[in-house]
VMD Tcl script that draws the C-alpha trace (Angstrom):
set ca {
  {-14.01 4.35 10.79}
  {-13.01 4.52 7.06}
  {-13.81 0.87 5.16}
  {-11.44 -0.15 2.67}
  {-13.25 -0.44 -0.87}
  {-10.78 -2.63 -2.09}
  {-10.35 -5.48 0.71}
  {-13.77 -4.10 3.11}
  {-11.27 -3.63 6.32}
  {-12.25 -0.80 8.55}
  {-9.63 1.65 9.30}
  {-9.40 4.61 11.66}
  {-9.88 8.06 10.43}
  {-6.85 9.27 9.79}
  {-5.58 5.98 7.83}
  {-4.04 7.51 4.25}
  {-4.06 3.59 3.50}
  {-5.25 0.64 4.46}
  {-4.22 -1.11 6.95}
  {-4.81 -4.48 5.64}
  {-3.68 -4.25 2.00}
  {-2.54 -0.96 1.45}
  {-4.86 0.10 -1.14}
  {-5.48 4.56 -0.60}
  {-9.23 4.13 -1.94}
  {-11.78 4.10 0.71}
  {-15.82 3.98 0.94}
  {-16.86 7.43 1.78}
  {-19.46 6.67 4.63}
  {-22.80 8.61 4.44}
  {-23.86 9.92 7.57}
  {-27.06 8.65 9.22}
  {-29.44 11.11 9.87}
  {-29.75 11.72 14.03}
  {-32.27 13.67 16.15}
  {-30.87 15.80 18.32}
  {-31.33 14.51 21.41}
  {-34.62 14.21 23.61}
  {-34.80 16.14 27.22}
  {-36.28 14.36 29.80}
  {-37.68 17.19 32.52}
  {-34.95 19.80 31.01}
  {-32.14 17.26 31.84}
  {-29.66 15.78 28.84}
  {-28.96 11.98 28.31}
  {-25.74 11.27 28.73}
  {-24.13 10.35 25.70}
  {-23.03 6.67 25.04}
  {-19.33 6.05 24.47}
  {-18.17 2.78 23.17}
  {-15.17 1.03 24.75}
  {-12.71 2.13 21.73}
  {-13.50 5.81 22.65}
  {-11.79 5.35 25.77}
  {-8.64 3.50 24.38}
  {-5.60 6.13 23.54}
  {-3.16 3.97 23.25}
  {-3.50 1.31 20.01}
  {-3.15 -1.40 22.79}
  {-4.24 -1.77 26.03}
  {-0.99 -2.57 27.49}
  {-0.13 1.06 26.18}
  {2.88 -1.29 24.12}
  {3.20 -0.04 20.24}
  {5.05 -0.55 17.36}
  {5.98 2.32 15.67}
  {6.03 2.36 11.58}
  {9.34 3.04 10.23}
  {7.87 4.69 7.23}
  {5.38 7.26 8.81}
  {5.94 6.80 12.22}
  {2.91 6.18 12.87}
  {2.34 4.29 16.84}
  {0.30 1.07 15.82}
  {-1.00 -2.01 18.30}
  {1.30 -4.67 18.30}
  {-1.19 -7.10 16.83}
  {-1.23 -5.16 13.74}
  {0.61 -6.56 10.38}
  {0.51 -3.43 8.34}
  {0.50 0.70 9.43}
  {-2.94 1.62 10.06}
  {-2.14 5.04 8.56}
  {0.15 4.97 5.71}
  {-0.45 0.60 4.98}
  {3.25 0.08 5.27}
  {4.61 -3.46 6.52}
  {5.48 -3.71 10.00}
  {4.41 -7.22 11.45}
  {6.07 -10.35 11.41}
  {3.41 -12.25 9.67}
  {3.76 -9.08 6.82}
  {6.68 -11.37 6.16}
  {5.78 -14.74 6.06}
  {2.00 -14.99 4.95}
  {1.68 -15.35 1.58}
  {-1.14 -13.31 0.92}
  {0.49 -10.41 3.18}
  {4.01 -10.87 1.66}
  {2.07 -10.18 -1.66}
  {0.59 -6.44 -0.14}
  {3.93 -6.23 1.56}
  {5.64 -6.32 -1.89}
  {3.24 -4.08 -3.57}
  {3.85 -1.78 -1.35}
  {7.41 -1.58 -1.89}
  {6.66 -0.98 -5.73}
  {3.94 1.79 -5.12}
  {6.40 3.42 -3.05}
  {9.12 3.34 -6.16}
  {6.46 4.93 -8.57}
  {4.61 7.44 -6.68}
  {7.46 9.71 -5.40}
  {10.91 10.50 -5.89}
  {12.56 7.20 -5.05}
  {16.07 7.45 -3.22}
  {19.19 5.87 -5.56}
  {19.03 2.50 -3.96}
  {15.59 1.96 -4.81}
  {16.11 2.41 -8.37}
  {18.96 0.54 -8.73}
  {17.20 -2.35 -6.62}
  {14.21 -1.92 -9.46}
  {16.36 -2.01 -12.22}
  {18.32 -5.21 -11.32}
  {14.85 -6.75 -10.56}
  {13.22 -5.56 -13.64}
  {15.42 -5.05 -16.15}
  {16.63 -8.73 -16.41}
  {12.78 -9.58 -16.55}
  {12.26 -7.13 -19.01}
  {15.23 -8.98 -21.49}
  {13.92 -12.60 -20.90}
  {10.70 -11.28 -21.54}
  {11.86 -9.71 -25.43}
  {14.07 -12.71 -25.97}
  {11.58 -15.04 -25.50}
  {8.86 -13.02 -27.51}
  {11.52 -12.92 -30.43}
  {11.91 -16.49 -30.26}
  {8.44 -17.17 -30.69}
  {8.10 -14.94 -33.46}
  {11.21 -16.72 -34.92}
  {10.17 -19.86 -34.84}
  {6.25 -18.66 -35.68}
  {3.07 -19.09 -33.15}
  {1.99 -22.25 -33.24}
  {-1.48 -22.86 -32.13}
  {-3.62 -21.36 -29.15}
  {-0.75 -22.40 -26.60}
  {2.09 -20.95 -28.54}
  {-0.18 -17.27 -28.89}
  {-1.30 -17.69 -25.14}
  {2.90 -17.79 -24.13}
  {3.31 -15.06 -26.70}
  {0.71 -12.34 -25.06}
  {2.22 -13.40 -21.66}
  {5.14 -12.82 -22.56}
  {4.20 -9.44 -24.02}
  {1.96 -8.62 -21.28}
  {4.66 -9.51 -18.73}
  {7.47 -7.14 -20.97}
  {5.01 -3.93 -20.72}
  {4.84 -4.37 -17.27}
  {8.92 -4.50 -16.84}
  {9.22 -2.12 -18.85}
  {6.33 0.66 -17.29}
  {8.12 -0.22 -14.13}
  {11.42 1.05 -15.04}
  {10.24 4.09 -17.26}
  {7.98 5.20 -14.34}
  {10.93 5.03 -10.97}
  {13.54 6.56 -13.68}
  {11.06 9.16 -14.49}
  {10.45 10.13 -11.24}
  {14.14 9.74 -10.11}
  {15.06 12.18 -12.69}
  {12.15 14.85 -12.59}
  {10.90 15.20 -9.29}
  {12.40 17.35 -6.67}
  {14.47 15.99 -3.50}
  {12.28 16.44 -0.22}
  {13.28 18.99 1.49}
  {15.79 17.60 4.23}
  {14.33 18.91 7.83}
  {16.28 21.42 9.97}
  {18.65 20.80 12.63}
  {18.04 22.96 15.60}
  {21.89 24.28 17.01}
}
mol new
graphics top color blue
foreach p $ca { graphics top sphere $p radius 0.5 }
foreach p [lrange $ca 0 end-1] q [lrange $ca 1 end] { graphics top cylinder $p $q radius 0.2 }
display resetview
């Protein structure tokens, strides 16, 4: 089992992501040091296998829920793709927290590959807007001059919350523009 370094959730091996709040940065176990094992009158111990070992299916009712993004068979009781971190339960949705991982997940998928056209249009009618409030009201500030620690708080929001908007669009535009299309899989005839 990988463990998550940002949340602590264990994961299975093969998890890219976490499964709890999709972070790709795990805690590289260290392996205990064993003995091989001890031989009673030339005989071997049997080994020990735990009840999870014996589980193929991710739920015992051998009922999954397959991730749309990696399609990846998960337990039902799951909220988010135990290999790629992706949202796929109902309460993905609804909790607050997970809604927050849900929609960082989203973004992370517009900035680390070649996003499809959609997805930067979606980004840019999120962000852009954001990114215009953001300079107007810095500009108005600046106008009208800081006053005090409250007025210079607003006005380092406001900047902080303009880089953001604007890293955002630079980086899905970016990779619209430079990175390749995936290669669209074969069709057997």
């Amino acid at each position: 089992m990988k463990t998550c370094s940002y949340c602590g959730r264990e994961n299975n091996d093969d998890a890219t992501q976490c499964s709890e709040c999709g972070t790709d940065e795990f805690v590289t176990p260290v392996a205990p040091l064993t003995e091989p094992p001890i031989k009673h009158g030339g005989v071997d111990e049997p080994e020990e296998t735990s009840p999870e070992d014996s589980i193929q299916d991710p739920s015992p009712f051998g009922e999954t829920v397959v991730c749309t993004t990696c399609q990846t068979f998960n337990g039902l009781d799951v909220t988010f793709c135990r290999r790629c971190g992706a949202p796929i339960g109902f309460i993905s949705t609804i909790g607050p927290l997970e809604s927050v991982y849900a929609e960082g997940f989203a973004y992370r998928q517009a900035v680390q590959g070649r996003p499809k056209l959609i997805v930067v249009f979606g980004i840019w009618l999120i962000f852009f807007p954001c990114l215009l409030v953001s300079l107007g009201l810095i500009l108005t500030i600046l106008n009208e001059g800081i006053r005090g620690i409250v007025g210079l708080l607003f006005f380092w929001l406001f900047v902080g919350f303009g880089v953001i908007c604007a890293v955002m669009l630079y980086r899905v535009t970016r990779n619209f523009l430079t990175k390749p299309k995936p290669a669209e899989p074969r069709s057997l005839k």
